[in-house]
C-alpha positions in Angstrom: 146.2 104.5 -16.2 143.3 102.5 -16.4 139.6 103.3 -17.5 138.1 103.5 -14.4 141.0 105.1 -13.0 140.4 107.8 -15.4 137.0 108.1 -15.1 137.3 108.7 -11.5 139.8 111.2 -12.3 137.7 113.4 -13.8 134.5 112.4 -11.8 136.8 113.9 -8.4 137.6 116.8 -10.7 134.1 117.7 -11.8 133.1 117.2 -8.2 135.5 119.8 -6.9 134.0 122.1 -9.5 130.6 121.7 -8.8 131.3 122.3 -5.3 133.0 125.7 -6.3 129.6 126.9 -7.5 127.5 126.0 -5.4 125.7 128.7 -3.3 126.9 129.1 0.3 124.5 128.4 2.8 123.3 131.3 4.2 120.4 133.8 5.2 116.8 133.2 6.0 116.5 131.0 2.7 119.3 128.8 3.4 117.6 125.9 3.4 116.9 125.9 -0.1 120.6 125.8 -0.3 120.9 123.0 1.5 118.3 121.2 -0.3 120.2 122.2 -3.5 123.5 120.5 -2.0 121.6 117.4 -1.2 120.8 116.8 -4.7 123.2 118.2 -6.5 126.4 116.3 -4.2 124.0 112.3 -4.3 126.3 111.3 -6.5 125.6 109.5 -9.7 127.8 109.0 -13.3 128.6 112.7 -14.0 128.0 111.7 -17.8 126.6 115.6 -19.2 129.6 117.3 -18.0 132.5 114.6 -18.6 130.7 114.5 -22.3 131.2 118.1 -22.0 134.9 118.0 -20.8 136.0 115.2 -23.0 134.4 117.2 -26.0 136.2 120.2 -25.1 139.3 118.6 -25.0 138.8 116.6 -28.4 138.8 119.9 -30.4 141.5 121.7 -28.3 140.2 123.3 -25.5 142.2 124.3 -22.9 140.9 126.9 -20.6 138.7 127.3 -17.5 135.7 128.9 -19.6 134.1 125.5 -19.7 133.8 124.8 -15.3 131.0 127.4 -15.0 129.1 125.3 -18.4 130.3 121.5 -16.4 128.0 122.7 -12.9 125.1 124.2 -14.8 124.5 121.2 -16.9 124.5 118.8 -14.3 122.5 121.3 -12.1 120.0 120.8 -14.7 120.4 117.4 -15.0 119.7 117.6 -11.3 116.8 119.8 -11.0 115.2 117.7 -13.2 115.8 114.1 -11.7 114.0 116.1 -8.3 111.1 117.1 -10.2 110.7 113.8 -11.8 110.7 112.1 -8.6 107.5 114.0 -6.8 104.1 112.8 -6.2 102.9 114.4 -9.0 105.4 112.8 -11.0 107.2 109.1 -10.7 106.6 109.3 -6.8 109.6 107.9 -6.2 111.0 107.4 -2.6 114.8 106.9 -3.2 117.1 108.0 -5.7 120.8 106.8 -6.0 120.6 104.6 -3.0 119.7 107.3 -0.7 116.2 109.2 0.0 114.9 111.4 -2.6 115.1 115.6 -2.4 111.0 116.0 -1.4 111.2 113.0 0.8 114.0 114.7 3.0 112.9 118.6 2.6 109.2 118.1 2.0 107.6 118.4 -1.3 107.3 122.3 -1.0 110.9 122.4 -0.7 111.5 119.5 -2.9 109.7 122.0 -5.7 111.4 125.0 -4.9 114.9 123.2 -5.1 114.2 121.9 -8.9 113.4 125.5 -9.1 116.6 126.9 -7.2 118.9 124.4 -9.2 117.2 125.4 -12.5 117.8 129.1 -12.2 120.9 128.9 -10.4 122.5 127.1 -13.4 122.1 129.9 -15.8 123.4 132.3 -13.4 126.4 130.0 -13.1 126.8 129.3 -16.6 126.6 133.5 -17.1 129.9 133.7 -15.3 131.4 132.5 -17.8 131.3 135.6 -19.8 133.9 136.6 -16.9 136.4 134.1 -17.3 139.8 134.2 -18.3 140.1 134.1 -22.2 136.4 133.6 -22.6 135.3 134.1 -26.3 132.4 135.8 -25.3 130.8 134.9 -29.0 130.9 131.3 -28.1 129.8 131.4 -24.8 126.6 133.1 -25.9 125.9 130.7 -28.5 126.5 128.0 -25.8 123.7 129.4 -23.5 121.7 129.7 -26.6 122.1 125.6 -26.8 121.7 125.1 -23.1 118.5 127.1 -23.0 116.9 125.5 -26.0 118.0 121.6 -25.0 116.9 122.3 -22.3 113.4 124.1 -22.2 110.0 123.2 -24.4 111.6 122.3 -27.5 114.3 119.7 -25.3 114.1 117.9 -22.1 111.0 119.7 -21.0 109.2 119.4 -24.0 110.1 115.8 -24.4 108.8 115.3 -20.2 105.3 116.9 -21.6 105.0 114.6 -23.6 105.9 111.7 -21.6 103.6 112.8 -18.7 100.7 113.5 -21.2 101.0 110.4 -22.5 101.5 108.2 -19.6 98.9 105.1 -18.7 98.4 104.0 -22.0 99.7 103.1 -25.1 101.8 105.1 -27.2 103.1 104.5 -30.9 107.0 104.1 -31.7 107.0 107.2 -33.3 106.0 109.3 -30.1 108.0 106.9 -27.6 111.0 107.9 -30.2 110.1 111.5 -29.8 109.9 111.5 -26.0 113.1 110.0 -25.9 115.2 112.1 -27.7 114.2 115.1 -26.0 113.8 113.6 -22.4 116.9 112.4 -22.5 118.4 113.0 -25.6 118.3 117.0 -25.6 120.8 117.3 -22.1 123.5 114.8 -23.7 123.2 116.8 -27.3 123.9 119.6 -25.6 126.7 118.8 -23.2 128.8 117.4 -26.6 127.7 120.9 -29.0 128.8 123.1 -25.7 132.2 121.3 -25.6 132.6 121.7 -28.7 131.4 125.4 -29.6 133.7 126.7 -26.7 136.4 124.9 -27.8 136.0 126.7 -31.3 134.6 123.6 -33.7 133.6 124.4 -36.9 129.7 124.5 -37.6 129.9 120.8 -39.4 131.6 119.5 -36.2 128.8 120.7 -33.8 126.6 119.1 -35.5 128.7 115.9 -36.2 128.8 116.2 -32.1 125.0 116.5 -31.7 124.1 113.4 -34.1 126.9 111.6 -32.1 125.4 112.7 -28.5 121.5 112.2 -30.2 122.5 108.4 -30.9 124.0 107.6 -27.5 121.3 109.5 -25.6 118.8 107.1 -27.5 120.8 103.9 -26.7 121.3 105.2 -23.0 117.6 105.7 -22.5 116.4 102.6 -23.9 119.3 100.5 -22.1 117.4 102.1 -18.7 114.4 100.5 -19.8 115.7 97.3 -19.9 117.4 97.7 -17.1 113.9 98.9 -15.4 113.4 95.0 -16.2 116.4 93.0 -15.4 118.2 95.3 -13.2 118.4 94.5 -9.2 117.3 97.8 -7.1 120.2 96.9 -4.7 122.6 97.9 -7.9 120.3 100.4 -9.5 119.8 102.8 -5.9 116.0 103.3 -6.9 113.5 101.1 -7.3 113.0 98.8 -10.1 109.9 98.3 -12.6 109.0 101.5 -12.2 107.7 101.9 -15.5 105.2 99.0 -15.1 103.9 100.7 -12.0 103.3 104.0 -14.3 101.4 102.2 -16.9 104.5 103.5 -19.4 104.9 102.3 -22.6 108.9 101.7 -23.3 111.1 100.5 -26.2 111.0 97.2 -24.0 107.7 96.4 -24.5 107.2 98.2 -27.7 110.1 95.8 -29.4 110.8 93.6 -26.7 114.0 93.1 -24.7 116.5 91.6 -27.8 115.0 93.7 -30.2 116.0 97.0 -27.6 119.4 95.4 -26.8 119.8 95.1 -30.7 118.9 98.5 -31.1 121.5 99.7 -28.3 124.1 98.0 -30.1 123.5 99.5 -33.5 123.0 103.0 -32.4 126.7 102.7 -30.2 128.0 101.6 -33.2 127.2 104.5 -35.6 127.8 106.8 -32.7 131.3 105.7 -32.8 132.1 105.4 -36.1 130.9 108.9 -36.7 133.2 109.6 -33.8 136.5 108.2 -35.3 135.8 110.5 -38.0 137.3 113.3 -36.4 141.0 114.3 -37.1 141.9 114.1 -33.2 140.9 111.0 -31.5 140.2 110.3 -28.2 140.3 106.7 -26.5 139.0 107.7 -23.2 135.6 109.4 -24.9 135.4 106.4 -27.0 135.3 104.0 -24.3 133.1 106.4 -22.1 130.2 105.6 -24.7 130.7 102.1 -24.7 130.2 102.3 -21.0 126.9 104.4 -20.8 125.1 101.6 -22.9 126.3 98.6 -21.5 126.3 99.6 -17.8 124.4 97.4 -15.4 123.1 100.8 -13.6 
């Protein structure tokens, strides 16, 4: 089996789980459901919870205690992108080739659904407690991580930031901060949640999270160049939108060779910390290499 093959595999199986927890549509707030469905099913790389899954799997894992952990992170993942893409926000029109959540459902809605998705993926993950052969220990430590990644000290914090800081300048040092916990935080966590569940050892969680802290780096800054050089046909949103926010980015902090240089480097220690584990796994491998040398 090929690659791609592969990774379509498991995209069609996290699909099918995703749709499993989804909420059915039904009762005087059902729209909200329906607005959580739109974004959640738009699409996109699935990279949080294959990260997840393929982390999982690397130290042995085995069991279905880690579905309920695959839909809640990428409902977070989603919440967020919906948020991000308001008025108040990026402003953005389309997302993944098609219109964007407040576009279709209204920016009232388009709100309440990042909320929906937000709280719905705790709930979600909760469930896990219930499952079959659940280590209960290790699923409450994995909330613990998917709470903090993802709240004030994560992806929020690192939005804060990035909003506060926004139509002007910014130093490296606070571009490099953003980063990590804009993007960073999620794709730490979905690699230390694979790995807790499956039972790693407390060096290997972290080995995980310096692993997922260097690809979430190169990923982010491999969107800013493609923000430059993409083609919004390819991308399915609309391209230099940075410039129009007045953001500062590792493109035109360093420069586009110096970013790609950077990408490069920071895949490369990524893996090599990754071959340092007793089990390998080709498919994970090659999964990173993708993320930060994709075209969209």
């Amino acid at each position: 089996m090929s690659f791609n093959e592969e990774y379509c595999e498991k995209k069609e199986y996290i699909e099918n789980v995703l749709r499993a927890y989804l909420p059915e549509k039904e009762g005087y707030q059902k729209i909200i459901m329906e607005a959580m469905e739109y974004s959640l099913m738009a699409g996109g790389k699935r990279l949080r919870p294959v990260l997840m899954l393929e982390t999982y799997r690397l130290f042995g894992g085995k069991s279905r205690v880690i579905e309920p952990f695959l839909a809640a992170i990428e409902m977070i993942h989603t919440y967020s992108l919906v948020h991000d893409d308001l008025p108040a926000m990026d402003n953005d029109d389309y997302r993944r080739g098609r219109k964007t959540t407040h576009i279709v459902y209204g920016e009232d809605m388009g709100i309440l659904a990042g909320d929906a998705l937000l709280n719905y993926a705790f709930e979600t993950a909760c469930s896990a407690f219930g499952a079959e052969g659940a280590d209960c220990a290790r699923v409450g430590r994995a909330l613990c991580v998917l709470a903090e990644k993802a709240g004030i000290y994560g992806m929020i914090g690192g939005q804060v930031v990035d909003v506060k800081e926004s139509g002007h300048q910014v130093s490296g040092e606070v571009l490099d901060f953003i980063y990590r916990l804009k993007t960073g935080a999620l794709i730490e966590s979905s690699m230390m949640i694979g790995a807790i569940l499956a039972g790693a050892g407390e060096e290997q969680v972290k080995a995980a999270e310096r692993i997922a802290e260097k690809i979430g780096l190169a990923f982010q800054i491999q969107d800013d160049i493609l923000d430059v050089t993409g083609a919004e046909e390819v991308l399915g949103k609309p391209v230099h939108s940075d410039e129009k926010n007045e953001k500062t980015t590792y493109v035109t902090w360093k420069g586009i060779e110096e970013a790609r240089r950077d990408v490069a480097r920071l895949t490369d220690e990524a893996l090599e910390e990754l071959e340092r584990f007793p089990a390998q796994d080709k498919f994970l491998a090659q999964f990173l290499r993708s993320l930060v040398s994709r075209e969209k």
